[in-house]
C-alpha positions as a Markdown table, in Angstrom:
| # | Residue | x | y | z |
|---|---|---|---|---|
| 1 | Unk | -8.5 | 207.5 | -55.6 |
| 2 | Unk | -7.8 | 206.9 | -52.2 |
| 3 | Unk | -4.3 | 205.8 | -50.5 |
| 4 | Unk | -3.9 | 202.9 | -49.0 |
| 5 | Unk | -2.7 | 203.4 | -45.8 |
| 6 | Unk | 0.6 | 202.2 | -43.6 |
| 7 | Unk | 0.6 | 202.5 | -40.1 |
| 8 | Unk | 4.2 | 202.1 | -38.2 |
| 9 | Unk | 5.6 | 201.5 | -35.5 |
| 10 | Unk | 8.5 | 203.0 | -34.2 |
| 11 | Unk | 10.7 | 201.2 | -31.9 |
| 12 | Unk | 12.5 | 199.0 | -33.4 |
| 13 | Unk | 11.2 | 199.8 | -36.3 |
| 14 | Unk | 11.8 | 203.1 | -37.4 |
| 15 | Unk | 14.3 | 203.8 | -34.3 |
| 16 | Unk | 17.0 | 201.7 | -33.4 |
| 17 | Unk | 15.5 | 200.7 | -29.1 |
| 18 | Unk | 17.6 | 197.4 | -29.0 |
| 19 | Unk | 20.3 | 199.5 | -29.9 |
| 20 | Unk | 20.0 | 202.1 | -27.6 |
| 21 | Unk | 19.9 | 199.6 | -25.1 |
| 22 | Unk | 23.1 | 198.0 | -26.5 |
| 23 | Unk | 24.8 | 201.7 | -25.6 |
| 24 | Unk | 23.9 | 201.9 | -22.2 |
| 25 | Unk | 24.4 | 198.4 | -21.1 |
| 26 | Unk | 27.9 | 198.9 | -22.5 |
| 27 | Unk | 28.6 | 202.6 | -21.2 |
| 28 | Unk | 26.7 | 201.9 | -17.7 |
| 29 | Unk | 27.7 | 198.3 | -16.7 |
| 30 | Unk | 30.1 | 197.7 | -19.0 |
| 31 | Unk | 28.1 | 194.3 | -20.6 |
| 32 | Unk | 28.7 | 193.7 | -24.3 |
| 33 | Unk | 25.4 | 192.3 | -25.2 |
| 34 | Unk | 25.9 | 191.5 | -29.1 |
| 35 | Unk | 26.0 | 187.2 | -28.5 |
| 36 | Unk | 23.1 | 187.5 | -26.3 |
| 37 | Unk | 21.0 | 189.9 | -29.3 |
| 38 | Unk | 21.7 | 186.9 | -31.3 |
| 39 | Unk | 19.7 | 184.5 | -29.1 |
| 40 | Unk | 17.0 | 182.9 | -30.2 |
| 41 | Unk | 13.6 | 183.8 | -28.7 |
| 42 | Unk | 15.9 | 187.1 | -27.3 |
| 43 | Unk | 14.3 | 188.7 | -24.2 |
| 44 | Unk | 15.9 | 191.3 | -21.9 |
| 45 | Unk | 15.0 | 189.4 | -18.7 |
| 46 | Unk | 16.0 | 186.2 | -20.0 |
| 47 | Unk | 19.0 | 187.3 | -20.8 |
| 48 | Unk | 20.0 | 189.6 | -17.7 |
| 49 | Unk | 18.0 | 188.6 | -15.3 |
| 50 | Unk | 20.4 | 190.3 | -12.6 |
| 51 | Unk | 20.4 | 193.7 | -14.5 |
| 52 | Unk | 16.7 | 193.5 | -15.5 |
| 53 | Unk | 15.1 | 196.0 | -13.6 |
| 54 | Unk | 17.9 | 198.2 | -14.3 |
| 55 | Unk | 17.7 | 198.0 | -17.7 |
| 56 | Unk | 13.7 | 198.5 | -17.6 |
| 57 | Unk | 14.3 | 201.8 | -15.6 |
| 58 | Unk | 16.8 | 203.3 | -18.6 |
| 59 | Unk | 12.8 | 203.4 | -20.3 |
| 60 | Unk | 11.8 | 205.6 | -18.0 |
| 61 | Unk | 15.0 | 208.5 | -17.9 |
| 62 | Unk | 14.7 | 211.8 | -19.7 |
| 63 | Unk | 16.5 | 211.3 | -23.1 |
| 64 | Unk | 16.3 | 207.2 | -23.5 |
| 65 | Unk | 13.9 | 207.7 | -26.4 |
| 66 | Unk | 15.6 | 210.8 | -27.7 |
| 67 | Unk | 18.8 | 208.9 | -27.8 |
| 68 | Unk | 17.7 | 206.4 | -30.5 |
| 69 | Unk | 19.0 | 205.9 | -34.0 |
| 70 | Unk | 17.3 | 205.8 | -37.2 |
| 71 | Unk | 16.8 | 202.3 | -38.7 |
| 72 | Unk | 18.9 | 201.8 | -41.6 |
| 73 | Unk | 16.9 | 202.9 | -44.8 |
| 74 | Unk | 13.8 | 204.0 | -42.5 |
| 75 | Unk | 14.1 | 207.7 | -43.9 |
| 76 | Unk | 14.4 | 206.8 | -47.2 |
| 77 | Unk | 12.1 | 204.5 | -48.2 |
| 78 | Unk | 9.6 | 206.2 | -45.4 |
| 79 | Unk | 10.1 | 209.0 | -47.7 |
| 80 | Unk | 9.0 | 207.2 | -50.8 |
| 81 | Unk | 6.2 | 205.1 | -49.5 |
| 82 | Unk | 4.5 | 208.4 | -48.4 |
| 83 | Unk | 4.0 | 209.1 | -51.9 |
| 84 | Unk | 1.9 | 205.9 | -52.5 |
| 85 | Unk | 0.7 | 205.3 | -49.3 |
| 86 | Unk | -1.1 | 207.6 | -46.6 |
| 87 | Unk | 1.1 | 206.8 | -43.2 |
| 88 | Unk | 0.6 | 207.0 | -39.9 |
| 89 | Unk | 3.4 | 206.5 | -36.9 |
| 90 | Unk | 1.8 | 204.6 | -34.4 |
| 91 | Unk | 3.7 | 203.8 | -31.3 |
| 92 | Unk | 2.5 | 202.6 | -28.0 |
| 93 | Unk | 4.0 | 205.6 | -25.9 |
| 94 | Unk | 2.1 | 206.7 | -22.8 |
| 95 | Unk | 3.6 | 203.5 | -21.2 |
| 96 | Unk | 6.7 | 205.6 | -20.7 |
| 97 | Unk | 5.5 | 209.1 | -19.3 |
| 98 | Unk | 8.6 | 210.8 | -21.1 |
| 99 | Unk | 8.9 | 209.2 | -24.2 |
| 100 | Unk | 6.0 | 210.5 | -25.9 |
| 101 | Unk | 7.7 | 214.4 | -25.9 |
| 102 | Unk | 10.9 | 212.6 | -26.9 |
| 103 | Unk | 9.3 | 210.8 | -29.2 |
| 104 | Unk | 7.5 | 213.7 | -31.4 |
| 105 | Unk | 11.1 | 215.8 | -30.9 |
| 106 | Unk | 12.7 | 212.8 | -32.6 |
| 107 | Unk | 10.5 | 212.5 | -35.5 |
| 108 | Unk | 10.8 | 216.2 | -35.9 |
| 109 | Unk | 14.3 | 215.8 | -36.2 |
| 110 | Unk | 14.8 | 212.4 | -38.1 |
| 111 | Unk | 11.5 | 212.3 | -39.9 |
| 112 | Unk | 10.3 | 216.4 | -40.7 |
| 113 | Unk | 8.3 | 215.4 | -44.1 |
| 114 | Unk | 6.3 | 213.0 | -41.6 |
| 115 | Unk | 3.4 | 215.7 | -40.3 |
| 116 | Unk | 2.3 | 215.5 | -36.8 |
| 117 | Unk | -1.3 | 215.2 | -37.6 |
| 118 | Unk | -0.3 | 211.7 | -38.9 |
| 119 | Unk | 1.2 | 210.6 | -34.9 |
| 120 | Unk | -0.7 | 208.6 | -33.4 |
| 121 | Unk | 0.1 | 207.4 | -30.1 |
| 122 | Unk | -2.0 | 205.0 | -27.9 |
| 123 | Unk | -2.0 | 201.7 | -25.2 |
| 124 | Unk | -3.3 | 199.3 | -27.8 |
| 125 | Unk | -3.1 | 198.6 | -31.4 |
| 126 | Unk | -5.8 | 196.6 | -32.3 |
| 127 | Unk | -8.1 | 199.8 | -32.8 |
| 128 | Unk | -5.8 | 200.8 | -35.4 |
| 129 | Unk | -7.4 | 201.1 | -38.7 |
| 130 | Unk | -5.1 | 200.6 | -41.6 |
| 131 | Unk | -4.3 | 198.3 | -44.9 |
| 132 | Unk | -0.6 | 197.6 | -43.7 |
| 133 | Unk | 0.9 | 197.8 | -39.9 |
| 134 | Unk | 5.0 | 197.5 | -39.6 |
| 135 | Unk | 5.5 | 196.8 | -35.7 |
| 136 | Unk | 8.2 | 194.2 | -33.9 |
| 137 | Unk | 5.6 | 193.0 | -31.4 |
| 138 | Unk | 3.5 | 189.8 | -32.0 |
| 139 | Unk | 0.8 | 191.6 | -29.4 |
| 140 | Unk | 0.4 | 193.9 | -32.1 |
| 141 | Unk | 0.5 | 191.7 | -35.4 |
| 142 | Unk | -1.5 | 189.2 | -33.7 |
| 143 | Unk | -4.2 | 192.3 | -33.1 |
| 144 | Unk | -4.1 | 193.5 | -36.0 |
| 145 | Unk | -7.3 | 192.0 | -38.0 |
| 146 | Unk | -8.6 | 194.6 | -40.7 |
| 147 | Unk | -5.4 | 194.7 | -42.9 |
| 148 | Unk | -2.1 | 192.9 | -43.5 |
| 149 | Unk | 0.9 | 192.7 | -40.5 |
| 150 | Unk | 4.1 | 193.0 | -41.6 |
| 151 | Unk | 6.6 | 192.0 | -39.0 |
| 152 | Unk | 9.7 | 193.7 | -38.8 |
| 153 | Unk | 12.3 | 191.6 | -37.7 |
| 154 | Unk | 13.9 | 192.4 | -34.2 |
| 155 | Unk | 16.0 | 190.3 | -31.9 |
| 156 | Unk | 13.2 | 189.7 | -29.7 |
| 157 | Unk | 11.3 | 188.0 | -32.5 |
| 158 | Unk | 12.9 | 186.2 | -34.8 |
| 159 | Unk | 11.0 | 182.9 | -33.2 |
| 160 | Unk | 7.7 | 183.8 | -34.5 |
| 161 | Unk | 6.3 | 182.2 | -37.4 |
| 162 | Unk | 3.2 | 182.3 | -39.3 |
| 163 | Unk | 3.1 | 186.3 | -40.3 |
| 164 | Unk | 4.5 | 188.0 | -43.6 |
| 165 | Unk | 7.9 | 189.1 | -42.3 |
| 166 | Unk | 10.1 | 192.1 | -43.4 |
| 167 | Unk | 13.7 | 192.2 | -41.6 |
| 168 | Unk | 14.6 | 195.6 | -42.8 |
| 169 | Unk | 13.5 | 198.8 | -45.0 |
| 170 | Unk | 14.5 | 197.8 | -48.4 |
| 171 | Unk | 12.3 | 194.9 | -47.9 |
| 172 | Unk | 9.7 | 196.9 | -46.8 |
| 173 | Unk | 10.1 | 199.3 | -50.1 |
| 174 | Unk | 10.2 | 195.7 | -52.1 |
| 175 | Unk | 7.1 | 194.5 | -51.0 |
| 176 | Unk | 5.6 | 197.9 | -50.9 |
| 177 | Unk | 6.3 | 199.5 | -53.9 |
């Protein structure tokens, strides 16, 4: 019988972008950003306007992506879901010339079981053909027509109503599995 198949993103999903954010803001212009996370309808720009376009550029610096945590629970449950389910990483990298090379390095590192036949990295997500997509962005959920969206909770999201929403990896493995 044939798997079912996941695809996922991986910022703020699988790796921890608001958070690497968090570090630099802190380390480079000494801003403690944790009340503005908690914002509702959270945005970057909204929040620092002034910084803004500094904060955009840190996207486009050798070792932003390679910098990232791992989600709490990602590698874990990841890990089990792959014997259920056939995945797929799917992340939106050739925005960010760099992060594509940073981003197969960091799944080598943090995510070895995960194959690179099984990366899948594009401008768009609506092509995607899958039974389940995990991604932060409404863009993406709201493209995402031939299976079921999950959307992962992120700071920049927590607005957005109206989808079947999973705010962290054990409630991905609950639903799931």
């Amino acid at each position: 019988m044939k798997k079912q198949r996941i695809a996922i993103d991986m910022d703020d999903v699988m790796a921890d972008a608001n958070g690497r954010f968090r570090e630099i803001l802190l380390d480079r212009l000494r801003v403690d950003c944790t009340e503005h996370l908690l914002m509702p309808e959270f945005s970057w720009q909204r929040a620092f306007p002034e910084h803004y376009q500094t904060i955009h550029s840190w996207t486009y610096e050798s070792g932003f992506f390679a910098g990232m945590k791992v989600m709490p629970d990602a590698q874990e449950v990841i890990q089990k879901l792959m014997e259920k389910y056939e995945i797929f990483v799917v992340s939106a990298a050739v925005e960010f010339p760099l992060s594509m090379q940073e981003k197969v390095e960091w799944l080598k590192i943090h995510f070895p079981f995960i194959d690179w036949r099984f990366l899948v990295f594009c401008g768009h997500k609506y092509m995607i053909k899958a039974d389940y997509l995990i991604d932060d962005h409404l863009k993406n959920i709201a493209a995402f027509t031939e299976g079921t969206p999950l959307l992962f909770t992120a700071a920049h999201n927590r607005h957005i109503e109206g989808y079947t929403r999973v705010n962290n990896w054990r409630e991905v493995e609950q639903l799931l599995l």
